[in-house]
C-alpha positions as CSV (number, residue, x, y, z in Angstrom):
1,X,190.3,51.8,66.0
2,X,187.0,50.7,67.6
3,X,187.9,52.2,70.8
4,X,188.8,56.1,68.8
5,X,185.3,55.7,66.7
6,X,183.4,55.3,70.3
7,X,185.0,58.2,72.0
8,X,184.9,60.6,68.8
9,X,181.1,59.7,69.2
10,X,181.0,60.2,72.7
11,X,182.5,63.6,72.5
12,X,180.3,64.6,69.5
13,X,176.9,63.4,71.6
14,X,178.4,65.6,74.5
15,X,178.9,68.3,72.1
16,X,174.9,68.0,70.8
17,X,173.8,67.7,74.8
18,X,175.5,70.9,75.7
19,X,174.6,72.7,72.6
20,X,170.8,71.5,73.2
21,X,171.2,72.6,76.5
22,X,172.9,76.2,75.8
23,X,169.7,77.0,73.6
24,X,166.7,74.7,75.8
25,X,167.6,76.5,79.2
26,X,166.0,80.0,78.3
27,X,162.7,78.2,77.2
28,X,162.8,76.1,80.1
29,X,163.7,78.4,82.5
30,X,160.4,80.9,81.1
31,X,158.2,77.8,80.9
32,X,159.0,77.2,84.6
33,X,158.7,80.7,85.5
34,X,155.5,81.2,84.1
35,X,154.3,78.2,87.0
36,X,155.6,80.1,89.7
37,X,154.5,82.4,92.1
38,X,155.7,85.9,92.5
39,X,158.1,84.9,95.4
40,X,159.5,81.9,93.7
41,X,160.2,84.4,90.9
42,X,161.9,86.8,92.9
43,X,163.8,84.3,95.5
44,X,167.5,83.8,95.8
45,X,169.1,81.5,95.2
46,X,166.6,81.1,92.2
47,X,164.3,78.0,92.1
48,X,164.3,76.0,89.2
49,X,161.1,74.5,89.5
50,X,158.2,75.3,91.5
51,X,156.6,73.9,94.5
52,X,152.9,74.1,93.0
53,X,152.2,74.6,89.5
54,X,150.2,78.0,89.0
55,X,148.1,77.5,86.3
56,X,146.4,80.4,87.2
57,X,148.8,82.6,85.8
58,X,147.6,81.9,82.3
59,X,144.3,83.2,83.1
60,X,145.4,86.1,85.1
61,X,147.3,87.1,82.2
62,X,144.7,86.4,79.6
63,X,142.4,88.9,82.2
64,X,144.7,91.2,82.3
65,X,143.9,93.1,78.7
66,X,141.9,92.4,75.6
67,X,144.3,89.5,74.9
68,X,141.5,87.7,72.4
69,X,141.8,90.9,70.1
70,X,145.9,91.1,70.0
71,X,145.6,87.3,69.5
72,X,143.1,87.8,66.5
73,X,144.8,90.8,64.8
74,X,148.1,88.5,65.2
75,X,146.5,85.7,63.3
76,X,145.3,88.1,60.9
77,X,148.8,89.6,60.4
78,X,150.4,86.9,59.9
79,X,148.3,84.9,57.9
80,X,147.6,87.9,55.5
81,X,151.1,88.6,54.9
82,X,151.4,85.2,54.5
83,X,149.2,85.4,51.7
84,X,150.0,87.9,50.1
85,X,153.4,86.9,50.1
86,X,153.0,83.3,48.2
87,X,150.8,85.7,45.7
88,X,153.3,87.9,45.2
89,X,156.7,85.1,44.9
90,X,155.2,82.2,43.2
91,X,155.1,84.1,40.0
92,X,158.5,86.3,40.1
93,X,160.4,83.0,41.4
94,X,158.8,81.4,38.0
95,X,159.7,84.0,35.9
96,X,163.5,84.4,37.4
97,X,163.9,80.2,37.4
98,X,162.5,79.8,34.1
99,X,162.0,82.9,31.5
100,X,165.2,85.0,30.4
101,X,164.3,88.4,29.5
102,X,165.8,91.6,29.2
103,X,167.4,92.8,32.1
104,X,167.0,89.4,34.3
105,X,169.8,89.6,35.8
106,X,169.5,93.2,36.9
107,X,166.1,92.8,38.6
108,X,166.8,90.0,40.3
109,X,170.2,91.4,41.9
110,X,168.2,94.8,42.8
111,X,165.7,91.9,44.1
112,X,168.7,90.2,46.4
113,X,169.8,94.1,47.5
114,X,166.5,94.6,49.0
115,X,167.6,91.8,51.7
116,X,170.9,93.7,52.6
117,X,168.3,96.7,54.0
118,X,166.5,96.1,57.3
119,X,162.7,96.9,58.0
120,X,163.7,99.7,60.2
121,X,165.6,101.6,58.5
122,X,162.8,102.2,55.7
123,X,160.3,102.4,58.5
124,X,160.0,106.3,57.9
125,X,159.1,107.3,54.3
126,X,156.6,103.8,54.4
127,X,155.2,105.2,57.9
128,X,154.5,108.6,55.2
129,X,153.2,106.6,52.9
130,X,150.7,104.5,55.3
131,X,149.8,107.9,56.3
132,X,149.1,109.2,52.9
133,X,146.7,106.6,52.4
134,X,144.8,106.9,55.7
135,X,146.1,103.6,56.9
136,X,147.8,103.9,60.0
137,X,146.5,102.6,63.0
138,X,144.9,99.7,60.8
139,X,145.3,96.0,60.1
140,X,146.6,96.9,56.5
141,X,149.5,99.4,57.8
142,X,151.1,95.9,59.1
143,X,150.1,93.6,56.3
144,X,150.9,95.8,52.8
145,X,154.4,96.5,53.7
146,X,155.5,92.7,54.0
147,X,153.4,91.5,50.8
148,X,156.2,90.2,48.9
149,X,159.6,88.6,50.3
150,X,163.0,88.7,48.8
151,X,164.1,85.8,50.6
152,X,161.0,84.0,49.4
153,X,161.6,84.7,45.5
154,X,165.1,83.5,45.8
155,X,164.5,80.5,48.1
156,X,161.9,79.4,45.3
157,X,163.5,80.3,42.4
158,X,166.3,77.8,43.8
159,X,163.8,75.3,44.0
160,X,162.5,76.0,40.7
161,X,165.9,75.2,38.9
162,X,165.8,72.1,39.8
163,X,162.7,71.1,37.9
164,X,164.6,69.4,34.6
165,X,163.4,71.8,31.5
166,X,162.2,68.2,29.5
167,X,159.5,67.7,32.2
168,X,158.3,71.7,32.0
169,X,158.3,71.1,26.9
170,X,156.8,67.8,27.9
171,X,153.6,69.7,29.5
172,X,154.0,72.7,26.5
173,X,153.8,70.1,24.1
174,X,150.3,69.1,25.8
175,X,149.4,72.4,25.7
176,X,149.7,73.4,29.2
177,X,149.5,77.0,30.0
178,X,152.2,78.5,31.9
179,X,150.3,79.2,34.8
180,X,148.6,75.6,34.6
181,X,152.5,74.5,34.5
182,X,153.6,76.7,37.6
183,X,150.8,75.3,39.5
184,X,150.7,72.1,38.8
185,X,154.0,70.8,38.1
186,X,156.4,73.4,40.1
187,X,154.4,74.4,43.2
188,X,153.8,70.6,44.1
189,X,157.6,70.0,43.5
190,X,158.4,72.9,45.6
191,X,155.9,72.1,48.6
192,X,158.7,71.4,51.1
193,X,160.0,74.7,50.0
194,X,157.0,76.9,50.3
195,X,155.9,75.1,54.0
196,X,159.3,75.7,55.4
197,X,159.0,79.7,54.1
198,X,155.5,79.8,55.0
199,X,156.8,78.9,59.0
200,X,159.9,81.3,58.2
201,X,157.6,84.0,57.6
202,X,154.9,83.3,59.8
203,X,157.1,83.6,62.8
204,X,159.2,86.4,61.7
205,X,155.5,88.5,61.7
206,X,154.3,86.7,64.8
207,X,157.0,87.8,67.2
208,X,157.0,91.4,65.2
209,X,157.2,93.8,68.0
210,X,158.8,97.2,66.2
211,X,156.2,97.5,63.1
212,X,152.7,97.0,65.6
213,X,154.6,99.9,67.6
214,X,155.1,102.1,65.1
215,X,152.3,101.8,62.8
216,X,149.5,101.6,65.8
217,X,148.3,103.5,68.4
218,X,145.4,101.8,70.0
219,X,145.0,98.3,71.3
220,X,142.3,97.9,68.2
221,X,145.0,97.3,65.8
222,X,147.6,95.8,68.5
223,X,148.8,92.4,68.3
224,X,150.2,90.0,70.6
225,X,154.1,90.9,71.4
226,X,152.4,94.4,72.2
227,X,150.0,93.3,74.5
228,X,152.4,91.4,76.0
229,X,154.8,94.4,77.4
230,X,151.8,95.3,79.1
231,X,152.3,92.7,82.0
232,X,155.1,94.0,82.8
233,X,153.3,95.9,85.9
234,X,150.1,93.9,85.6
235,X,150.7,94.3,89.7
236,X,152.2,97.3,90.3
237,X,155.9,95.9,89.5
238,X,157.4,93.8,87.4
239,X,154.9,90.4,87.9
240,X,157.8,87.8,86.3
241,X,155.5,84.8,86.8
242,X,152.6,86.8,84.8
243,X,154.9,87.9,82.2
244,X,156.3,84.9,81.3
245,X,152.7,83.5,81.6
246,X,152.2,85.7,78.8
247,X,155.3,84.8,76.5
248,X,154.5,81.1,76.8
249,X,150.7,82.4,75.4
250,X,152.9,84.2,72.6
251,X,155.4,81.1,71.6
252,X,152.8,78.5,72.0
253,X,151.0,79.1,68.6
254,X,154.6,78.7,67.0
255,X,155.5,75.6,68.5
256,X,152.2,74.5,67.5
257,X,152.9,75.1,63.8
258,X,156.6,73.8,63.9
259,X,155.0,70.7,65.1
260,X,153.4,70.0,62.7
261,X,155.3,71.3,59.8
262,X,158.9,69.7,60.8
263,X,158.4,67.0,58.4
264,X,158.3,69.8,55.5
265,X,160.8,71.6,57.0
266,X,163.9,68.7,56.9
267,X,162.5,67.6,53.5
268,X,163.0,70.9,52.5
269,X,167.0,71.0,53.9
270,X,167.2,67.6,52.2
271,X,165.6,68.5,48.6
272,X,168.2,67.7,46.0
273,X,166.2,66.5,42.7
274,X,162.6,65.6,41.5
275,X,160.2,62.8,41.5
């Protein structure tokens, strides 16, 4: 019995290692590359690591465009949908979780719909619309169409039903307000929820490459994953070790972030009552 619980545990920590491995080996094999030189790049057999690191690589890319502006206008992006996105969800998630009303159920499942219909294929009449309102080619043309979240309002409202209805009369009877009850008694309970979102949405808007491609035209409104593509010849060909140089510029931020925010993020997976 002992000797089948060690080998089903062997075979399940082989399993994790090759898993890990199967999903690690493109970030390793870009965070290598971007230490290389050209010919390590380009050698074969491949190298897996190189002789010298290349640090330099960084700053060539960083030189090779106005890489401080895409990085700005990123952060701006993100964090301004971001924004506008918690404004927008707190309150509908509320109102689903806690309030029935007349036709509930009807908004919320034409609220759910919305996530069965990808960005692109709606790119069109909201490119008109941007248009319309003299926006394209602006910070806001990337920002206004993400302000709310489907995802967001349902991932809350979950989160909201769990807060017992006793606690929620308990702060009427004090004569709370309801928006002095939403955001002090659910938004605390629903931190977890709202960090691991928040990281969700943040990354999904960092990494956007089709909306910045369609919605811009100069490199004044340009963010990151743009200015990126652009070392693709920063030498005349395709410059791997730059490139990748460059990627490791645009995942680093991220990884920063997920560090920090992991704790929120399992407690979040984990959350299955209240305080």
């Amino acid at each position: 019995m002992i000797l089948k619980t060690l080998s089903s545990k062997i075979l399940n920590a082989m399993a994790l290692i090759i898993v890990v491995m199967i999903f690690a080996l493109p970030f390793f094999w870009m965070a290598t590359t971007s230490l290389k030189t050209l010919g390590e790049t380009i050698v074969f057999p491949p190298v897996w690591l190189p002789e010298k690191l290349n640090w330099q690589n960084f700053q060539q890319a960083w030189q090779s465009g106005p890489f401080l502006h895409y990085f700005i206008n990123s952060v701006l992006v993100s964090v301004g949908i971001l924004i506008l996105q918690l404004l927008t969800i707190i309150p509908a998630a509320y109102a689903f979780a806690r309030y029935r009303f007349r036709g509930d159920t009807f908004f919320f499942g034409l609220t759910m719909i919305t996530l069965m219909i990808p960005s692109q294929l709606i790119f069109l009449p909201v490119y008109l619309q941007m248009s319309a309102w003299g926006l394209l080619d602006t910070l806001w043309a990337l920002i206004l169409p993400f302000s709310s979240s489907a995802f967001g309002i349902f991932l809350l409202r979950q989160s909201f039903k769990q807060v017992p209805e006793e606690l929620l009369e308990a702060a009427r009877l004090d004569e709370a307000s309801e928006w002095r009850i939403m955001m002090r008694i659910m938004v605390p309970m629903a931190k977890p929820v709202l960090i691991t979102f928040g990281l969700f949405s943040f990354i999904t808007h960092w990494n956007d490459y089709f909306w910045p491609l369609v919605m811009t035209t100069t490199d004044e409104a340009r963010t990151l994953p743009i200015g990126v593509t652009k070392l693709l010849h920063v030498e005349g060909g395709v410059a791997w070790h730059i490139l990748m140089a460059g990627n490791m510029m645009l995942v680093l931020p991220i990884l920063l972030v997920f560090f920090f925010a992991q704790r929120h993020i399992i407690r979040a997976f984990v959350y299955t009552g209240v305080k």
